[in-house]
N, C-alpha and C positions, 0 to 999 in steps of 0.2 A: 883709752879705746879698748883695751885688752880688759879691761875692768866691764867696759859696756856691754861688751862682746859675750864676755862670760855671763854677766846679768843675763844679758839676752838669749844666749842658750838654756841657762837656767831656769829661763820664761817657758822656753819653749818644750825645755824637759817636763819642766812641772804642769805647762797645758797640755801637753802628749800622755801625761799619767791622767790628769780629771777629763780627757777625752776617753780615754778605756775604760777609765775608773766608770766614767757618767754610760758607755756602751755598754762593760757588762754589767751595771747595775740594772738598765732598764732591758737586756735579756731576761736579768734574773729575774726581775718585774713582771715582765709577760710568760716564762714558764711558770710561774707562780699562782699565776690567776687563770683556771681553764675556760672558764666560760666567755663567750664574744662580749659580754656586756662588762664582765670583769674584766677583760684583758680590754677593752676598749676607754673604761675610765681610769684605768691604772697608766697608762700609755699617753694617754692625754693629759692627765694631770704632769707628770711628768718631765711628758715634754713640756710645756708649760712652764716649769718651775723651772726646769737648767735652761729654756733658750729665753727667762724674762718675758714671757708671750703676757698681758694680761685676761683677753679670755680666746675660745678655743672650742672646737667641735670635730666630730669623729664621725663620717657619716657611711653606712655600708653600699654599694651600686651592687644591684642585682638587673641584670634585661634591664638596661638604663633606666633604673628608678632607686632614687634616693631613700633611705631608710637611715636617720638619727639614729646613731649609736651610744652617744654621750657627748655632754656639752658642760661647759665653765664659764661661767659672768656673763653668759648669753640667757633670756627668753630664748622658751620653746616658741619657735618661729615654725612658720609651715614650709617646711621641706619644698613644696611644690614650687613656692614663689623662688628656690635659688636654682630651680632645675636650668633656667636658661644660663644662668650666669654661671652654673656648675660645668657645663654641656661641654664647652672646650678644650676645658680641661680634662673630661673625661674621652671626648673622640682625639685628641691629638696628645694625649699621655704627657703633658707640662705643663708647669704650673704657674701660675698667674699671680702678682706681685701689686697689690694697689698702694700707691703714697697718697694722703695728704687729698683722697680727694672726697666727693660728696655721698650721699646712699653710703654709709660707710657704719657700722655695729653701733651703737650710742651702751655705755656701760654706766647702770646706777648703781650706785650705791648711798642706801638713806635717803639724803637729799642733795647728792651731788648727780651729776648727768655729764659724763665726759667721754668726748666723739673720741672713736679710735682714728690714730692718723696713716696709719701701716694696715695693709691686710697679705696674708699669702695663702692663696690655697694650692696644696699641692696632692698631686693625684698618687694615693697610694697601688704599687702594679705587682702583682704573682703572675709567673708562666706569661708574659707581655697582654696583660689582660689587668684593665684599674678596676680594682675590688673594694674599693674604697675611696674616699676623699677627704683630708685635713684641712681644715679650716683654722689660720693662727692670726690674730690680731692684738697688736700693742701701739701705747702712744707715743714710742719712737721706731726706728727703723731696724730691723733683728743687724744683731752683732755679726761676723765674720765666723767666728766661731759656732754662733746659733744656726747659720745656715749650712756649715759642716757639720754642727752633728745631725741635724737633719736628713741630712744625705745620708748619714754613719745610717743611720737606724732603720730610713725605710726600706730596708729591704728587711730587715728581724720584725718591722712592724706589722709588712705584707705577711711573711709565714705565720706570725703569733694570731692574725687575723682569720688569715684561712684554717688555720688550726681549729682556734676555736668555733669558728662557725663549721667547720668539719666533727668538729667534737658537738656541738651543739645538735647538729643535725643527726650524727649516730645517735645521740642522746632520744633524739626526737624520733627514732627511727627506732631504736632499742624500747622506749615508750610505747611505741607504737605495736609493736609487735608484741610490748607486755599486756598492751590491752586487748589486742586481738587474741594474744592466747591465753588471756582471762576470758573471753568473750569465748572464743574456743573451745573453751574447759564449760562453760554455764552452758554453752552449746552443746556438749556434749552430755555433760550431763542431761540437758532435756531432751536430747535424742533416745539416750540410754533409759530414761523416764516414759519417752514416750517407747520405744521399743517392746520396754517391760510391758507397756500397755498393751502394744500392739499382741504380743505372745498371748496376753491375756485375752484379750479380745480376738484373737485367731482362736484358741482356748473353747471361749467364749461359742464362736462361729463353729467351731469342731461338733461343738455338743449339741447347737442348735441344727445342724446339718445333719448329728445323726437321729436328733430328736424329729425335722420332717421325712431324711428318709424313711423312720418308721410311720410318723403320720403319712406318709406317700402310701407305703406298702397297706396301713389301713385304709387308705382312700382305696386306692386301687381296690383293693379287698373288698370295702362297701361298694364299690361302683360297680364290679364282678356278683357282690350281694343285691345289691339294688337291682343289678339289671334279669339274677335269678327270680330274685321276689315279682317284677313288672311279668317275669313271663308265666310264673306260678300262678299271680292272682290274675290275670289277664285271665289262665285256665280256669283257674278257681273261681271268679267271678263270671264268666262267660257261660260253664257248662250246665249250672245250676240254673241261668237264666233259660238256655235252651230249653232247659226241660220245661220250666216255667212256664215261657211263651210256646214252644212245640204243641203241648199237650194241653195251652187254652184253645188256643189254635184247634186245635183237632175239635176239644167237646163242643169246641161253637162251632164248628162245622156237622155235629152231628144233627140230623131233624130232629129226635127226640128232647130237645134242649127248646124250652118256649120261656116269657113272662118274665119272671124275676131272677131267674137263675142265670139265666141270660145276660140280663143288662148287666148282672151285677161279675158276671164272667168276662163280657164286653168293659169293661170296667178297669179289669184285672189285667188284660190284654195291651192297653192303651197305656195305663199307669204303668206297667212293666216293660213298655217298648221304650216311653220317657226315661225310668232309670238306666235302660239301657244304655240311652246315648248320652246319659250323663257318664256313665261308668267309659264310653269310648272318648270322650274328653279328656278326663283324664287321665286315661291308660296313653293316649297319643302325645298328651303333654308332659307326660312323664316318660314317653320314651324319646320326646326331642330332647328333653334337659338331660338325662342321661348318656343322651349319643347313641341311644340303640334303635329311633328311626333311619332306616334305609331307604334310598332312593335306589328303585331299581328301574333302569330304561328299559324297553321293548319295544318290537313294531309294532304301532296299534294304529287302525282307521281312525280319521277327525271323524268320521259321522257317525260311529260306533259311542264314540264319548259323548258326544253332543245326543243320540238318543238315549243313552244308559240316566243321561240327567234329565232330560224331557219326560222319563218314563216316571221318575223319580217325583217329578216336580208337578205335574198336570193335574194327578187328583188330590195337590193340598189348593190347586188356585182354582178348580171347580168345585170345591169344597166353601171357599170363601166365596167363591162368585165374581172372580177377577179375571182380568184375560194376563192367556201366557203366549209371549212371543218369542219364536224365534228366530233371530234374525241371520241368514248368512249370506255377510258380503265377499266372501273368500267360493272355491270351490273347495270344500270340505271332504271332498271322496279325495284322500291325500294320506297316502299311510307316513306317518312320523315315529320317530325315537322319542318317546317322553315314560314316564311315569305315568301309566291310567288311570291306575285306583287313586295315587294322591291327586290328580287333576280333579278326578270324577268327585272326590272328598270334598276339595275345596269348593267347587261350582256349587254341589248341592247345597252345601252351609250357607253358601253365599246366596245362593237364590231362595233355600228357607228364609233365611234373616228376612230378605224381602218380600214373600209372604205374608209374614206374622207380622211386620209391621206397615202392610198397606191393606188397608179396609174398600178402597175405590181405586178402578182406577187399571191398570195392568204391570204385567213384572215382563222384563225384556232379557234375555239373551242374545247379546251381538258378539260376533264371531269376527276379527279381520284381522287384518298381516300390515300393521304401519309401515314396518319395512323389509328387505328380506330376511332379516332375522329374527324378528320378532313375533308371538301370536298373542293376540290381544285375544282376553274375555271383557264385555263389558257388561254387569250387571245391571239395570235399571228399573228403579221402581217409584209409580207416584206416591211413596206414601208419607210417614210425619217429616220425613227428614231430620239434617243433622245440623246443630250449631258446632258455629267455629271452633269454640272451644272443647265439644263433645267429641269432636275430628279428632283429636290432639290425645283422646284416649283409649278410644276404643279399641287399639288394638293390645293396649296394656293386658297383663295377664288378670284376671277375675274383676278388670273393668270394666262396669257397665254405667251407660247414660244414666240410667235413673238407677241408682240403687238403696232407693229409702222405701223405708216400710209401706206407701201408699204408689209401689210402681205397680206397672200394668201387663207389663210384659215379663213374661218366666224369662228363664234363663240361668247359665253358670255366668257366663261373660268369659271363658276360656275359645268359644268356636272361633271368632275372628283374629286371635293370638295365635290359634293353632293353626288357620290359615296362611297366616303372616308367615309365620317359620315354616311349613312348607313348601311355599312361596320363595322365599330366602333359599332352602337346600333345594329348590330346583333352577336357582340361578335366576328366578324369575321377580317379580316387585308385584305388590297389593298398594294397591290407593283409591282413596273416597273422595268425591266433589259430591257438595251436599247443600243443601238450602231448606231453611224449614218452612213446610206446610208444601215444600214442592219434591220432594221426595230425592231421592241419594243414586249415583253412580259409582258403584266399584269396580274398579279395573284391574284386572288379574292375568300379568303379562308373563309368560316364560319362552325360551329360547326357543326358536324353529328351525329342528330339522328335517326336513322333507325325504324320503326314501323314495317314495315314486309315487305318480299320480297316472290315477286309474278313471278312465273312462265311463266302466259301467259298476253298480254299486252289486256287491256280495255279501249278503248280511250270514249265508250260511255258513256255519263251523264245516271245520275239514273231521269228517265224520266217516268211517269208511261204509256204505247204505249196506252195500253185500252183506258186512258182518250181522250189521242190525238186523236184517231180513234172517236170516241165518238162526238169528240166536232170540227171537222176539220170544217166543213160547218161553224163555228158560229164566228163571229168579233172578232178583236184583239181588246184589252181595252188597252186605254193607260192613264195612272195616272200622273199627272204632272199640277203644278198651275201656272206653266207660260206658255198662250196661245199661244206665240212663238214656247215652244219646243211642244207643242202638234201640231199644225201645221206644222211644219218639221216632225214631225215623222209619222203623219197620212201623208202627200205627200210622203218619202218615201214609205209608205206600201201600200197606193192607187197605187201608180204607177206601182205596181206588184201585183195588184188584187186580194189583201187584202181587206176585209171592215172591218172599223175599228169605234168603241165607245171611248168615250171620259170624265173622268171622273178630277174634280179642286181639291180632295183632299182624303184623305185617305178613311172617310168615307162611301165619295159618290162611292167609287173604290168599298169596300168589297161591298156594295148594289148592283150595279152592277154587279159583278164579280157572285154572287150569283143565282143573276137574270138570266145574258146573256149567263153563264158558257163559256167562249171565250176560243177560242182555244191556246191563251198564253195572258201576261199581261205582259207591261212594265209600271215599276214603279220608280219616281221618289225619292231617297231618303232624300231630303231636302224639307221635306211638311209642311203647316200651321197646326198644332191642333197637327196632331200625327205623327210623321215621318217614312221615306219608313222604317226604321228597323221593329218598332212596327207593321206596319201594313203588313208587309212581314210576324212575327211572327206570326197575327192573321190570315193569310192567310194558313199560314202551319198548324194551330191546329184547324182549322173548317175544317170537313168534305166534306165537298160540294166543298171546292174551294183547300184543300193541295195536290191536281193531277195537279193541272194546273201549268206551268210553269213561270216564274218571271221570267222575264230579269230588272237586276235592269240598272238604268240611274244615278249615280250621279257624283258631281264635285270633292268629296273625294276618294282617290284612296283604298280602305278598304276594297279591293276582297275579302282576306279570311274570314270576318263576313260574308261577304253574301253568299258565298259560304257554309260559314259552318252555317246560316241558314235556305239552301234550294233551293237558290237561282239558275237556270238554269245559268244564264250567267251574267257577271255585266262587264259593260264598262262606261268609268270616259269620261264625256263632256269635250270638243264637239265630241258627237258620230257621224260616217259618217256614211253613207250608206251604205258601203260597207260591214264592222261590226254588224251592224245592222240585213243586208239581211240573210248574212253571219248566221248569231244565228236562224234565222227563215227556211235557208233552212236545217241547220242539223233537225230542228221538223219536216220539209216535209218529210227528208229521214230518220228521226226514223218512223216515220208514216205508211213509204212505206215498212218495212225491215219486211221479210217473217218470219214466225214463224218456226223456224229450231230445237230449242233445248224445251224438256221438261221433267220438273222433276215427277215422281209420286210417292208420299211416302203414302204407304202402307200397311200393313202386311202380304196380301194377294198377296201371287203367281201368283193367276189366274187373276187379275186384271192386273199384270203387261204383261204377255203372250197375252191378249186378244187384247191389246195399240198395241203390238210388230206385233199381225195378221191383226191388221185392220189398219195399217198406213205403213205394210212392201212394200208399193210400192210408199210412198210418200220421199220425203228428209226429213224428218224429225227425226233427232237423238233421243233415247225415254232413260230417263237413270231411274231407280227403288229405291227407297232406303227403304228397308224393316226396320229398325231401328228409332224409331222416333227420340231417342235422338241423332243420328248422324246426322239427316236431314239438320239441321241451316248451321253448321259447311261444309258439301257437298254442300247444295246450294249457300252459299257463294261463293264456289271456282268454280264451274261451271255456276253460271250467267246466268240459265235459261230464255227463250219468255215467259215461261209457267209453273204454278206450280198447277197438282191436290192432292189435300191433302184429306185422307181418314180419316172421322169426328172421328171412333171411333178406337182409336190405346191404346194398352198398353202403359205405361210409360208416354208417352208424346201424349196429342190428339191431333188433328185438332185444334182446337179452341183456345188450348194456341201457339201451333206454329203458328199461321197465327195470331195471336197478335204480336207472337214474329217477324215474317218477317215484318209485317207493322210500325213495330217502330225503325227498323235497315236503317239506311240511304242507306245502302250498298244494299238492296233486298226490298224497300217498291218500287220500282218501278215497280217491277216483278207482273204480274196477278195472284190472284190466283182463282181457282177453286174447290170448297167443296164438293168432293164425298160423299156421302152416301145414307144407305141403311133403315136410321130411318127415320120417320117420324116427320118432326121439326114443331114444336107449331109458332103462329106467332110473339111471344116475342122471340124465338132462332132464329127466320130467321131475325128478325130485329136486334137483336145484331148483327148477322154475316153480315148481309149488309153493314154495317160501316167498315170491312176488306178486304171484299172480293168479286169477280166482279160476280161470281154464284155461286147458290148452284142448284147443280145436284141429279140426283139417280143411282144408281147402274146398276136398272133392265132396261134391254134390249126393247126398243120399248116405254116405257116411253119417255112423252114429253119434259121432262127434262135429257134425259140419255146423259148422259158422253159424250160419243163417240161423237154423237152427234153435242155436244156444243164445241166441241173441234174444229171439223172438220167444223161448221160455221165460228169458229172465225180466222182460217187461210185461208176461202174463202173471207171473209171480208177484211183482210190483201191484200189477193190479186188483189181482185175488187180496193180498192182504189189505189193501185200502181199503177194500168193499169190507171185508171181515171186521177190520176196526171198525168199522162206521155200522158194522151191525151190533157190536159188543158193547159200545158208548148207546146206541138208541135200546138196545136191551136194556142197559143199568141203567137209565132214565125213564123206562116205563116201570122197572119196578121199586123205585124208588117215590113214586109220586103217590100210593095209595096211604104210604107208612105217613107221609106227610099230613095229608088230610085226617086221617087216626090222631094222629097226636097233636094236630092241632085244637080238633072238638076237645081232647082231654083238657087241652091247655085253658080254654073258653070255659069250662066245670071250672078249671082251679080257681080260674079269676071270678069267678060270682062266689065271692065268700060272703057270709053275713058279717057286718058290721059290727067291727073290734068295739069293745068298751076300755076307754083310757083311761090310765091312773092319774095321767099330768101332759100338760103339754108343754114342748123342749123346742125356743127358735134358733135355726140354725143358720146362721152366718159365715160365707165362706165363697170366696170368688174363684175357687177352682171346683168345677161342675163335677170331677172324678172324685175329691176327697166328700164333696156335701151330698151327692152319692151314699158316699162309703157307709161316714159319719149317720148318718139316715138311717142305713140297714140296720146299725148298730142301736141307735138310740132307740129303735120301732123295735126292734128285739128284746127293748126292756118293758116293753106294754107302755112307750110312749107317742102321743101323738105330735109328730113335726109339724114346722112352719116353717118352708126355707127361702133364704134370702140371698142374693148373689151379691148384695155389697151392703157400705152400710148404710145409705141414701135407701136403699127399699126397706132394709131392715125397720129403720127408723118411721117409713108410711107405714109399714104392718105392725109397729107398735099402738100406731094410732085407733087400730082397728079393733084387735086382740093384745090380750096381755097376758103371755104364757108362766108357767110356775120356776123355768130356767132358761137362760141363752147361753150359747156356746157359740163365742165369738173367737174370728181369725186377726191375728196380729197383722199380718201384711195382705193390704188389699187397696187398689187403686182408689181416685177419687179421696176416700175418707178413711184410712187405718182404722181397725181396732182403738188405739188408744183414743183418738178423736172418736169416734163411734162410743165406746165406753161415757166416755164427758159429754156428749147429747143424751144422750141416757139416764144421765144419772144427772142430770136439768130438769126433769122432768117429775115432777113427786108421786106420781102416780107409780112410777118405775125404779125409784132410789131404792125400794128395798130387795127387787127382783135379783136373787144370785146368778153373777155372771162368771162361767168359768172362760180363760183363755184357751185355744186349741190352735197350736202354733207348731211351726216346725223350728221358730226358734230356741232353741236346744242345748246353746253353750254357755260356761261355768256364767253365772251373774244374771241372766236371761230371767230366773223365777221372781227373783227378787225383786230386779226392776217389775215384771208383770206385776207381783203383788202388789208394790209401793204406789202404781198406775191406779189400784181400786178393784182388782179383778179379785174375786173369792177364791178361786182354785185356778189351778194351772193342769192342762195335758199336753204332754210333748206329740209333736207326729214325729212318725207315723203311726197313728191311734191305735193304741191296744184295745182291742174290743173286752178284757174282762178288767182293765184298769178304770177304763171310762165306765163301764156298768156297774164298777164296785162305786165309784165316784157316784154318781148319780143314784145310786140306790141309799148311797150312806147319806146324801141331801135331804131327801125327799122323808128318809123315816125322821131324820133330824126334825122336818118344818112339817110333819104328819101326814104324808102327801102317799107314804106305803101303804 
């Protein structure tokens, strides 16, 4: 027994050494292997081999799902299918022990197939949480010993596990961050890449910023230059024309002027009114593109505008033989805030256009208010009208409906663009409804604002009569620093027996103006030193000269400044004659206009009773206003000849109302006259002198009494009425014998004997001023014409005659020149006839296309008359015709 005994200890010594032995071998095992997949097969096999297992699996639980970690004598089997049978053991942390029964591993080998009879899975746990699961199967039942060291190990198995999937995870996690800060670094660097860029391209933007601030500062520069040169050549081109037209103006108004000199002057007058309003299209459409058109507001009458354009409009539609209507559905006596002169611009453009293109038929102006803010114009005319598509251009800059060489109507095609943007800076809209062969509607709406509406209609300026009376005998002053327009304007007004002074600059005007007190002053507003503004201003706020009237002259169209300050009348160069006379005869007939109406404010009854006995047999309407403070307010609306004001009134005297009427634009024109009955010091008569045209007295037979001075100053009125009207029937009787004289000369010139021709020249040309011109010109070389207005007649008076040269026009309606050219030269009678071109097309390419058409020579227009005669003389000696 003692023998067994000892064995038996001996057993248990040497199983207690290969349990440590077999524990720290498989520690050493798992410190050895870091990775989870290494420590997982090292661990397993292992176990395996010391507890006799024959196969075996290691599986991880993560969020209760199974993950294979390593496996022995087993198929890869799918994980999913042991989740249920795994579950138990993983919710209730034991482990589950199967014998001997079915579903149980089957283990090949070759060609053997043998069922496991044992299964144990046991749940591996860290921190009381299974991190794991073993799976061990053999085809006996594990030893006593295999299921101790089992227990030995799984706790070193659980940390060797967490470990290394700790370790694997830093790993994965150190990766992670090597990539991110690889990614970080390539990130950076293209940061650092694009940075570089970006400095460069700020760089970049540096130099282009200061390369437009200097193109800014040359814009600017040109714009400041552009807008010098608009007002330069505005000058420049404007004061040359005046003379131009001034001074055709005048020789055809002279009798001595008959026949050919005439027409052909008449000629010059028409053609140069045309370039005019070519040259104001484009001076206005260059001052919209610029920004240096102004809209200036002012108070102006609607009926004022609506006649400025009716006055405008009547003799081009009695000229064609059309009716002009106009229509107003509004009460037009309405003074508004607008812009005049661009209203008045646009209307006339707009009711030309419909002129020129309505031959039957009539043109309408309608006037209404759609709503309260708005003021409609509608233009209407039956004439070609407009296609849909032709709508959609016309207001384009230098678009025109027909702009091919066989169109029929002139034109730039800028008036309706420059209407549009007027239209635009006045806040207001242009639109066309059109139908063709039924003629077009423009409607041209701007903002209404109303000031006040007036009852009875006042077409007269605030004029003051007194002064004019005063000062009729004495010259007209005319202010202007180019001797050109001062000598057109002294010839028109000499020639209607005017005298007239002459002053180069603002200056020497007021000095004069002071000196001569003239019966009116035309002034120019673009002067050296101080300009007509300035010196218009200083002419309204000096006493001596704010009665005398200013007709301003200048090249800028800016009516309502001058208008609104003070100005009698203002007309934009080149001013005619006609305009001109026009301004000076309405001062004749304010001059001559009888004294009808007068106010007398009062307080006294018997003052106004005593007016009513000693004038009850003349025309003269006498109205009272015993109220001082309602005086302004009633004088205003009734527009008195005559105002006597009684010095010493309750509330309101004499002396502040007659301050107050001389400082109202609307009544400083009106006389007034200072009744009373005090005795005034000679510091109160010299203050009141500066307001007022006399001071009277009361009492009866006094040299200064009322009545009196009343009853001089409408004998006065009337004396010079009569004297004008004997001065106009004077210079009308002796102007009528000079006429009859120089007409029989005229009647001698024209029976000439009959010229012998060298050649005869047909002349083809649809504008009746240049086949005119062309005419003088060609007869001036000893030839005889034939002219034709298009080239449908041209071609019957080929049929007829057949001249030695034609001078044909490139653009003309119906049939152009170049068609005109090809019926011509169809004909063999006529193929050898030289045809020169006379065109005003003029730009680089234009001769050569004419030549390559067939034409023998080309002349540009505007015709040089010794171009065209050196031409046609070097022809003719060429074909022996000199």
């Amino acid at each position: 027994e003692l023998a067994n005994a000892f064995n038996n200890m001996l057993d248990t010594l040497e199983k207690n050494h290969n349990s440590k032995q077999e524990y720290s071998e498989f520690i050493t095992l798992i410190n050895q292997n870091p990775s989870l997949r290494e420590v997982s097969e090292a661990a397993l096999r292992k176990i395996i081999k010391t507890c006799n297992f024959s196969v075996g699996a290691l599986y991880l639980v993560e969020n209760k799902s199974l993950t294979l970690l390593s496996s022995y004598g087993l198929k890869d089997e799918n994980t999913n299918a042991k989740a249920e049978l795994f579950e138990p053991v993983i919710n209730n942390q034991e482990s589950i022990e199967i014998n001997s029964g079915q579903n149980l591993p089957v283990v090949n080998s070759g060609a053997l197939s043998l069922e496991i009879r044992s299964l144990i899975i046991l749940p591996v746990i860290y921190n009381n949480k299974v991190i794991s699961v073993l799976e061990l199967g053999g085809f006996d039942k594990p030893a006593a010993d295999a299921r101790e060291y089992l227990s030995n190990i799984q706790e070193q198995l659980a940390i060797g596990l967490t470990n290394a999937n700790a370790l694997g995870q830093l790993e994965n996690f150190v990766t992670e961050l090597t990539r991110l800060n690889d990614e970080y670094q390539k990130q950076n660097e293209q940061i650092t890449k694009q940075n570089e860029k970006l400095v460069d391209l700020h760089k970049e933007i540096q130099v282009k910023a200061d390369e437009l601030a200097v193109q800014k500062e040359k814009a600017e520069e040109s714009t400041h230059m552009k807008s010098q040169f608009l007002a330069n050549m505005s000058h420049e081109l404007r004061t040359p024309m005046n003379s131009i037209l001034g001074l055709t103006e005048l020789i055809l108004e002279s009798s001595s002027l008959k026949g050919k000199n005439k027409e052909r002057l008449e000629v010059v007058l028409k053609s140069g009114k045309r370039l005019m309003n070519l040259i104001n299209d484009i001076l206005d459409l260059s001052k919209i593109e610029a920004g240096k058109m102004e809209i200036r507001e002012d108070q102006v009458m609607l009926d004022e505008i609506i006649d400025d354009v009716e006055n405008a409009i009547t003799p081009l539609t009695l000229n064609k033989k059309i009716e002009f209507k106009v229509t107003k559905n509004i009460n037009t006596h309405v003074r508004i805030s607008t812009d005049r002169g661009r209203i008045t611009q646009v209307l006339i453009n707009l009711l030309g256009n419909a002129v020129k293109f309505t031959d039957k038929g009539y043109v309408e102006l309608a006037v209404s208010i759609p709503n309260r803010e708005i003021l409609k114009f509608d233009i209407t005319d039956t004439g070609i009208g407009l296609s849909q598509s032709d709508q959609q251009i016309i207001f384009e800059e230098f678009r025109q409906v027909d702009g091919t060489t066989t169109r029929k109507y002139g034109g730039t095609g800028l008036g309706l663009t420059i209407c549009r943007k007027i239209a635009e800076m006045l806040n207001g809209a242009l639109s066309v409804q059109s139908e063709i062969g039924k003629g077009s509607t423009f409607s041209f709406t701007i903002p209404l604002n109303v000031l006040e509406i007036r009852s009875e209609k006042s077409d007269e300026p605030k004029v003051n009569i007194e002064t004019l009376l005063k000062n009729r005998k004495h010259p007209i002053l005319i202010i202007d620093d180019d001797p050109e327009i001062r000598y057109t304007i002294g010839q028109y007004l000499i020639s209607r027996g005017y005298e007239v002074a002459y002053a180069e600059d603002g200056e020497q005007g007021l000095e004069k103006a002071v000196k001569l007190q003239p019966f009116a002053i035309t002034l120019d507003v673009m002067l050296p030193k101080k300009d007509g503004w300035n010196i218009l201003k200083e002419f309204k706020e000096n006493p001596a000269t704010r009665d005398i009237p200013v007709i301003l002259i200048s090249v800028m169209g800016d009516k309502n400044l001058g208008f609104g300050l003070g100005a009698f009348e203002y007309f934009v160069k080149p001013i005619s004659s006609e305009k001109l006379l026009s301004a000076f005869s309405r001062l004749e007939n304010l001059a001559k206009k009888r004294i009808e109406k007068i106010v007398i404010v009062d307080d006294d009854e018997m003052e106004f009773e005593k007016f009513k006995t000693a004038f009850k047999n003349d025309s003269v309407n006498i109205e009272c206003i015993n109220d001082s403070r309602l005086a302004y307010s009633k004088i205003l609306e009734i527009q008195p000849d005559l105002i006597i004001l009684d010095l010493l009134m309750p509330e309101i005297d004499g002396i502040t109302l007659s301050h107050k009427l001389k400082s109202s634009k609307e009544t400083r024109h009106i006389p007034v006259i200072i009744s009373t009955a005090k005795d005034l010091s000679d510091s109160e008569k010299s203050m009141l002198n500066d307001t007022v045209e006399e001071i009277t007295v009361k009492s009866k037979g006094h040299p200064l009494d009322v009545l009196k001075i009343v009853r001089d100053r409408i004998k006065l009125h009337e004396e010079y009425s009569m004297m004008s009207d004997r001065v106009q029937d004077h210079k009308t009787i002796e102007d009528e014998p000079e006429e009859d004289t120089e007409y029989a000369i005229d009647e001698i010139s024209n029976t000439e004997i009959e010229t012998e021709y060298k050649a005869t020249v047909l002349l083809i040309d649809d504008d009746e001023d240049t086949l005119f011109t062309v005419n003088e010109i060609v007869q001036s070389c000893g030839c005889k014409t034939i002219l034709a207005g298009s080239g449908q007649e041209a071609l019957e008076l080929l049929d007829k005659e057949t001249p030695d040269l034609i001078l044909l026009d490139i653009m003309m309606p119906g049939m152009d020149g170049f068609q005109t050219l090809k019926k011509i030269r169809q004909k063999n009678s006529l193929e050898t006839i030289p045809v020169f071109a006379v065109t005003a097309k003029a730009m680089v390419g234009d001769r050569d296309i004419i030549l390559k058409h067939g034409f023998d020579d080309y002349i540009p227009k505007p015709v040089n008359a010794v171009t065209m005669a050196f031409k046609i003389e070097k022809l003719f000696t060429k074909i022996g015709l000199s």
